[in-house]
N, C-alpha and C positions, 0 to 999 in steps of 0.2 A: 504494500500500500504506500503512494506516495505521499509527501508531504503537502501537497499540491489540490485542489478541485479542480478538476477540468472546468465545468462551468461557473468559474470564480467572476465575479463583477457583474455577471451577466445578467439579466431582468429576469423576477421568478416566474412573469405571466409566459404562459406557454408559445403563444405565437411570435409575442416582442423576441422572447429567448431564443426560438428558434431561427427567428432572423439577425441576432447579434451572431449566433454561433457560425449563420453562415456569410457574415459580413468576416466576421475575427478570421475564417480559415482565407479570405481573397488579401490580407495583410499581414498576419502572421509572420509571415518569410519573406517581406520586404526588408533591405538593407536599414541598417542604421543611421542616421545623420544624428549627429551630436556636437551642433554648432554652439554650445554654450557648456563650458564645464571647466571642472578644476582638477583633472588629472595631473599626472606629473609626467613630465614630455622626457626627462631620464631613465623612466621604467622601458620604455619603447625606444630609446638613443642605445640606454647598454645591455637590454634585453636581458637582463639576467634574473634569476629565482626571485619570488615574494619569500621572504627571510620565513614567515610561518603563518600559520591563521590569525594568531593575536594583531598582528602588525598589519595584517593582509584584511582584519574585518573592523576592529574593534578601535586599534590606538588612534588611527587617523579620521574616525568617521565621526563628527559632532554629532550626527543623530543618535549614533548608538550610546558614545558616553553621557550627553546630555540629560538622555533618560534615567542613567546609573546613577551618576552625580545628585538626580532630583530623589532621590534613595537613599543615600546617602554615603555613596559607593565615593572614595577617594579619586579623584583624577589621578594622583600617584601612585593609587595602585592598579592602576590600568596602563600605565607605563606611559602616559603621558608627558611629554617632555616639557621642563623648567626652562624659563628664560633663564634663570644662574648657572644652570647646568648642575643643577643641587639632583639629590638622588631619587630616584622614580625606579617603580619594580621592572626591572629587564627581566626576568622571564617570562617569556611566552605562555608555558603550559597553567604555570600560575595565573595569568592575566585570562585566560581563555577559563580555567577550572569558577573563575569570581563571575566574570562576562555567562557562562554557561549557568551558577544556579538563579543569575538574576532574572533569568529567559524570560518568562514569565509577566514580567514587566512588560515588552512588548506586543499582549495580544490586545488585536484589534487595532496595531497599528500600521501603516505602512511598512515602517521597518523589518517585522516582521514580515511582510509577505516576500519584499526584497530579500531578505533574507535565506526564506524559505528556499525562494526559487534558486539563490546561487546553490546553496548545499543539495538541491534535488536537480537543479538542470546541468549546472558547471561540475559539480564532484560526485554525482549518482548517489547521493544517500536519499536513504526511504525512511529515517528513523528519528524520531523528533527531540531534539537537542535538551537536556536537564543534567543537571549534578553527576546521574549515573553517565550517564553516554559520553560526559566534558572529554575525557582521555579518549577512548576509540576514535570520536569524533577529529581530534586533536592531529591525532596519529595519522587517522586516514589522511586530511585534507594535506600533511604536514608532507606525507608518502607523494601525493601529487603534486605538491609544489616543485617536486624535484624532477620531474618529467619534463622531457622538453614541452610535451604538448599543452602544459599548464605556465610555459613562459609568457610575458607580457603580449609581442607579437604575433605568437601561436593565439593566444587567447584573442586577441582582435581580430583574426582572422576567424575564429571560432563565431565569435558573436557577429559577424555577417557586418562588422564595423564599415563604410564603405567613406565616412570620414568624421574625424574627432577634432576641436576645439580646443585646446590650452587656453589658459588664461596668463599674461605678464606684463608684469609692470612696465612701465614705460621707457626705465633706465635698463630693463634687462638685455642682456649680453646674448640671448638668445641658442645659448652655447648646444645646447640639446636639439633643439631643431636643427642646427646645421650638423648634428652628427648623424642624425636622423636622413637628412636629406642624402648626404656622403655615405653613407652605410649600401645604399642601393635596394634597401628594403623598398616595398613597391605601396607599403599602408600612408594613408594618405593621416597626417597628423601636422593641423595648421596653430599656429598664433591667434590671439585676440588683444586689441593694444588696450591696454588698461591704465587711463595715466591718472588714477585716482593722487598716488604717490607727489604728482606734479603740479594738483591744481585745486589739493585742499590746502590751503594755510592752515590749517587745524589737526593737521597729520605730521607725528612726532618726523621730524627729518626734512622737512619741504622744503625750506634754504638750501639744505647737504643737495636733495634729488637735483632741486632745478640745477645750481651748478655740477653737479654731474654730469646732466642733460647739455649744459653746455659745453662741457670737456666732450662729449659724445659726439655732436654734431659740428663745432666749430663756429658756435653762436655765441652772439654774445646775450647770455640769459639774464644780464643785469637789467637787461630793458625792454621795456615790450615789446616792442619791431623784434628785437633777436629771440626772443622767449618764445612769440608764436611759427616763427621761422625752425626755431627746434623742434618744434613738434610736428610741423609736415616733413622735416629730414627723419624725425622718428619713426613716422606712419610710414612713412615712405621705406625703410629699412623695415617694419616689420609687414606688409604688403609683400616686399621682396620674400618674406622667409613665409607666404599663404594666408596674412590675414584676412579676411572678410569684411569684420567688423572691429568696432573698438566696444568697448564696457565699463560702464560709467556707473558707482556704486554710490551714489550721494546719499546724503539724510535726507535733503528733501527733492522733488521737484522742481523746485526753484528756479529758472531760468532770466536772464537779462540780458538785453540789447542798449550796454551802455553806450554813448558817444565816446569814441576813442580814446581822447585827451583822460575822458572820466576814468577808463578802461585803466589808462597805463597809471592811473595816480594810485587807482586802486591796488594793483599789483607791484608798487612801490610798497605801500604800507604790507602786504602780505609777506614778501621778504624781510623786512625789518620785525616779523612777530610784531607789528602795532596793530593787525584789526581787531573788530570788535565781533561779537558771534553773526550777530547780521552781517558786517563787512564780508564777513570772511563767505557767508552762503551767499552773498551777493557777486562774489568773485566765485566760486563752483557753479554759481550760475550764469555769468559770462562765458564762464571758461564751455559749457554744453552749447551756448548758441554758436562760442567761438569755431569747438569742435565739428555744428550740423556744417556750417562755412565751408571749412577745411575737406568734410564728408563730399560736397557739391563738385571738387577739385578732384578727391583722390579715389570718390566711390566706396571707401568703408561702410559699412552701415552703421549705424548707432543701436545700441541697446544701454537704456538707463533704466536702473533699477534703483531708487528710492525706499524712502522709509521703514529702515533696519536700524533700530536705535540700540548701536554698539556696545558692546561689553557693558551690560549692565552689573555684574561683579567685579568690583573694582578690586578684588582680593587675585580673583580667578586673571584678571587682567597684568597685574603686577607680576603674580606666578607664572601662570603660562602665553602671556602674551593675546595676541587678537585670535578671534574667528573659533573659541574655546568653548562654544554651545550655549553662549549670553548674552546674544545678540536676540534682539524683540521687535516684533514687529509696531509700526506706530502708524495714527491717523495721519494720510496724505493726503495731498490736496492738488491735483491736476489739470483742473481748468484755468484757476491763474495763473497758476505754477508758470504752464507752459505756453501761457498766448505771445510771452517777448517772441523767444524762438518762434514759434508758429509763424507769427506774422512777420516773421524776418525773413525765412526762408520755407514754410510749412508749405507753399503751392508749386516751389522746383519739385518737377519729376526726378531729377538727378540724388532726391534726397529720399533715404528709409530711414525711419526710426521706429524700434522696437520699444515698448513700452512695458514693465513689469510693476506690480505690485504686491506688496505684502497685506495690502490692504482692501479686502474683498468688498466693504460696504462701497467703494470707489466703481465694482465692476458695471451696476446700472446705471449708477447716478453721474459718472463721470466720463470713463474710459470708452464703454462702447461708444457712447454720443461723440466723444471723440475720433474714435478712430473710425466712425462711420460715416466720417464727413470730411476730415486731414486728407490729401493723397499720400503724403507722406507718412501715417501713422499706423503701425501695425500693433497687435495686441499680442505679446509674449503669455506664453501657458504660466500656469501656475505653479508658483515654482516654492524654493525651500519649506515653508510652513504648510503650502497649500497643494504639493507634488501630493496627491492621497487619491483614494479614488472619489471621495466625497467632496477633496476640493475640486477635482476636476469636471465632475459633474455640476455644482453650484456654478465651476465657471460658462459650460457649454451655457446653461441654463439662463443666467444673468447678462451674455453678452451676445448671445446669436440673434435674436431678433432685434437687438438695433445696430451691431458690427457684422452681423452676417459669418461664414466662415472664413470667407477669402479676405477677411481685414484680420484673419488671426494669421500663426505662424506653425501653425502645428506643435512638435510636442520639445521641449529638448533637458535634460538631465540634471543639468546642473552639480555634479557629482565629483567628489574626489574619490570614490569607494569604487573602483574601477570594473570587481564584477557587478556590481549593483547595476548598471548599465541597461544591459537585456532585459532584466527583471523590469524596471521602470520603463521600458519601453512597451513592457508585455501590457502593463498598467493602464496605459494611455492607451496603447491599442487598444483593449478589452473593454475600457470606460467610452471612447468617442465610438465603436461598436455598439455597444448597449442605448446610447442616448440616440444615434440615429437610428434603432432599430426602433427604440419609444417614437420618432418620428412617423418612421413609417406605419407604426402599428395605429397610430391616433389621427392617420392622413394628412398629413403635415409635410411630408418627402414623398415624391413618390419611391417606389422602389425599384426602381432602373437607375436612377440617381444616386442610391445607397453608395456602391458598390464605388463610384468615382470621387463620388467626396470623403470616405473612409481612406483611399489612397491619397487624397491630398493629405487630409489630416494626418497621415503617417507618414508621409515620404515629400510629396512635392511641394507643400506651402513652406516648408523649412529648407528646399533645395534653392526654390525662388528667392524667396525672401532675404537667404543667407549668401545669395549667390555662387552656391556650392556646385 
């Protein structure tokens, strides 16, 4: 027996379900695209063994410890790594035996289903993970890591990968992609420019990046002319190494179209650490119209994703640094946010902008009406808190009848937990099946139509969109 339901997500009415089941089998075995994610482009540059389960499920994935920690399971004893580099449990089997009787804690949540499906689709177990099973479990998956066929590459080949996303900063050196590319391996694994690092004043180091940025490109970043000039030599190098897009992580929405002279006074004060918290999202939001500009020029698409109100443990923050599962979602705001940009460049065809929230009460009241009337506005899936199948149904729900489906972008990951992948993709598949199957059962699609908008949703609106 596996760990698995065949008919998982699916509608319990009979006729809806029998038409999800036969929407799921025409999409199934479509390729993967995974234009948005947080893998590590080193697993796939040097190709070598995931070190063990622990490290391969557990230490790196803030869904999984987040939940532990709310338990009151130590980050240090899941071997979560110290900004001092102070002592954290290295052993594996240890870290997997504490992660294994907490199991428990994940039902009924995504996690779990991801879960599920790596241990039953990627490593053939049938047996459901607790206290007893922690060591067998440990042993087996520990047995296949050492197989080639369970290497990073084998594995992207495995999961029908046809193209993955990295995410990098904006100073980065890129050193992985070009070994990647040199290696002669034939998987396709691009860049995403990410210059959060370069254009919060509010972000420890923003002085050190930009002069960096300018040793980088041979600008001069003391002043605004050379400042924005680094950043299309930047896009412009990571383009070179398969960017797509860039990814813009702000608190808020916020966008501005200052007058120039305003622009470069502002971004004086941000070098000197003088602005004020307005100042400073005043310039994050220059810097987003600055960027759709830049996008017009070099054809990146834009993805902004807002309102994740960072490290809310200042304890967990000091210990182990950012992105440690205490970051919170907050009320955003998108119609003001965004009319500077809009109306600065919102009606060039030459511009995409991908649109995310954390914040679902925005999906009717704001975003669809938005991006149901922008040319330039596309609706990003639901992503971190809301990647479930419940959120993803809320979303269909909340934004098809005024964004339609062809203003969204299909489905994408968002993931550092690199089997996790397929599974989340199975999710999306199964959930945008089931709710066109409710279309068609309630005479709302026909169903000759099913069949081609399920393939968008899975495969082409994120080919287009990402221009993959």
């Amino acid at each position: 027996m596996g760990l698995l339901d065949e008919d998982r997500l699916f509608p319990i009415e009979g006729r809806a379900r029998d038409l999800a089941r036969a929407l799921y089998g025409t999409v199934r075995d479509l390729p993967i695209l995974s234009p948005h994610g947080h893998t590590d482009p080193r697993w796939f540059a040097e190709d070598q063994p995931f070190p063990d389960p622990a490290r391969l499920f557990v230490t790196p994935d803030h869904y999984v410890f987040r939940m532990l920690c709310s338990q009151g399971v130590a980050l240090t004893d899941l071997g979560v790594p110290r900004v001092d580099g102070g002592p954290t449990e290295a052993d594996g089997r240890t870290i997997w035996r504490l992660f294994a009787r907490h199991y428990h804690l994940f039902r009924g949540t995504p996690s779990r289903l991801w879960l599920d499906h790596a241990f039953q689709n990627v490593f053939g177990i049938d047996r459901h993970l607790s206290a007893e099973t922690a060591d067998w479990y440990y042993d087996h998956i520990s047995d296949c890591l050492m197989r080639p066929e369970f290497r990073p590459r084998a594995l992207f080949d495995r999961f029908n990968i046809e193209v993955i996303a990295t995410t990098e900063a904006a100073t980065d050196d890129l050193r992985w992609h070009r070994m990647i590319r040199d290696s002669g391996w034939q998987g396709r694994v691009i860049t995403a420019y990410r210059p959060d690092g370069v254009v919060d004043p509010e972000m420890a180091g923003f002085a050190d990046n930009v002069a960096l940025m300018g040793q980088q490109t041979g600008c001069d970043t003391t002043q605004w002319s050379g400042y924005l000039e680094a950043h299309r030599v930047r896009r412009a190098f990571f383009i070179a190494h398969g960017a797509t897009s860039s990814d813009h992580g702000h608190a808020t929405a916020r966008t501005e179209d200052l007058p120039q002279a305003d622009a470069a006074a502002l971004f004086q004060k941000a070098l000197r650490g003088a602005c004020t918290a307005d100042e400073a999202d005043a310039f994050r939001g220059q810097m987003l119209t600055e960027m759709a500009r830049m996008s017009l020029d070099d054809g990146l698409v834009m993805q902004i994703h807002p309102g994740a109100r960072r490290d809310h443990s200042d304890t967990v923050l000091a210990t182990f640094g950012r992105d440690k599962g205490f970051d919170i979602p907050g009320r955003t705001d998108y119609v003001a946010a965004l009319r500077p940009l809009l109306n600065a460049v919102g009606m060039d065809p030459r511009l995409t902008v991908i649109l995310f929230t954390l914040d679902e009460t925005s999906y009717a009241r704001e975003l669809a009406p938005l991006a149901g009337v922008w040319p330039c506005l596309r609706l990003g899936p639901p992503w971190w808190f809301h990647d479930s199948p419940e959120g993803m149904r809320r979303f269909r729900e909340m934004t098809t009848e005024t964004a339609g489906f062809y203003n969204t972008v299909g489905f994408n990951d968002d993931t550092r937990a690199f089997c996790s992948i397929p599974a989340r993709h199975d999710v999306a598949r199964r959930v945008d099946c089931s709710y066109l199957a409710t279309l068609v059962a309630t005479g709302r699609l026909a169903e000759n139509e099913a069949p081609e908008v399920a393939r968008d949703l899975t495969y082409g609106l994120a080919k287009r969109a990402y221009k993959l």
